[in-house]
Structure formats: structure tokens, C-alpha cells
N, C-alpha and C positions, 0 to 999 in steps of 0.2 A: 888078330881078331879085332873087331869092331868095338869102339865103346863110346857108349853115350853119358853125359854128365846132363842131369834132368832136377832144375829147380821148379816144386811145386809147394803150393798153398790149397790147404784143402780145411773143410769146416773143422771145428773143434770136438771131435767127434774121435774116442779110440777107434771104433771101427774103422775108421776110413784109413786110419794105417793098415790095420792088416788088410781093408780091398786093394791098395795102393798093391800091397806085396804079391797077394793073392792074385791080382790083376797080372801084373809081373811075369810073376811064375808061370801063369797059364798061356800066357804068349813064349812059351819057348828060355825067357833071357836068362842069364843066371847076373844074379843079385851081388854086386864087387864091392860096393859101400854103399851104407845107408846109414841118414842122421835126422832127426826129425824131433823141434824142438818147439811147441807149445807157446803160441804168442797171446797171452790170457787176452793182454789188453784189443788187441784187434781182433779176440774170439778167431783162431785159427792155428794151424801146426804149419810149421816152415821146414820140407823134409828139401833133404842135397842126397842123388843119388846115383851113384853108376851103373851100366847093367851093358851086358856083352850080351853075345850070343843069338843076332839080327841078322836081318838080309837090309831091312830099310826101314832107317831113322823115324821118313814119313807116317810108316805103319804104326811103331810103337808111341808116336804122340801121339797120332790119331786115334787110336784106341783108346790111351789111358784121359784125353782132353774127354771122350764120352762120358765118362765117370761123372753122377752127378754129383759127387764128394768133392770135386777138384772147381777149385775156382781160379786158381792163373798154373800153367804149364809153359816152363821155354826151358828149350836145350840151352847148356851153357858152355861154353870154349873151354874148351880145354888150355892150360897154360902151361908150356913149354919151360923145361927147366932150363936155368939160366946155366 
């Protein structure tokens, strides 16, 4: 199965976690980890998340980049255990 590791920053805002998830959810993916931790000084939440359950990568950032809650989105590598 498919997994994507997805670093976003979005406003300081609880909501915006749960549209993050909510968003998520409604495209299909199931939710493998999720961490999201409140960055007071730059006014914003730094979430790290996985999520399976895609056909294409492209679709689910391009969906969740609409969000206007989300100010930077990028997939992130995966790291191979040694």
C-alpha cells in the first residue's frame, strides 16, 4: 500500500487541525500518524503526517494545498532504515 509522509504549516488556528484531518478523511486516505505541534512564536502549527489509502500522490496535495488554512505543504522522503 501507498504512503505518503506530508509536512504542513498551517495558521494558528485549532480548527485547522481538525479541517487538515477532516480533509483527509474525506478524500478516501486512512490516517497512520499524525503530530502537530504549535509554533506560538511564528503564529502557526507544524503537523508531520502519514496517510495511505491513494491512487495519486498529486491529487492528495493538490487538494489539501486548496485549504486556505495551509500556508506551506511538501511531501517528505521517506527514510530507509539502515
Amino acid at each position: 500500500m501507498n504512503e505518503l509522509n506530508l509536512r504542513l504549516i498551517t495558521t494558528n488556528d485549532p480548527n485547522a487541525l481538525e479541517q487538515v484531518l477532516q480533509c483527509s478523511s474525506e478524500n478516501g486516505l486512512h490516517l497512520k500518524s499524525f503530530s502537530a505541534e504549535l509554533n506560538p512564536q511564528k503564529d502557526q502549527y507544524e503537523i508531520n503526517m502519514c496517510v495511505s489509502g491513494f491512487s495519486s500522490q498529486h491529487q492528495i496535495v493538490g487538494r489539501l494545498a486548496q485549504q486556505e488554512y495551509i500556508r506551506e505543504l511538501s511531501p517528505v522522503k521517506s527514510r530507509g532504515l539502515l
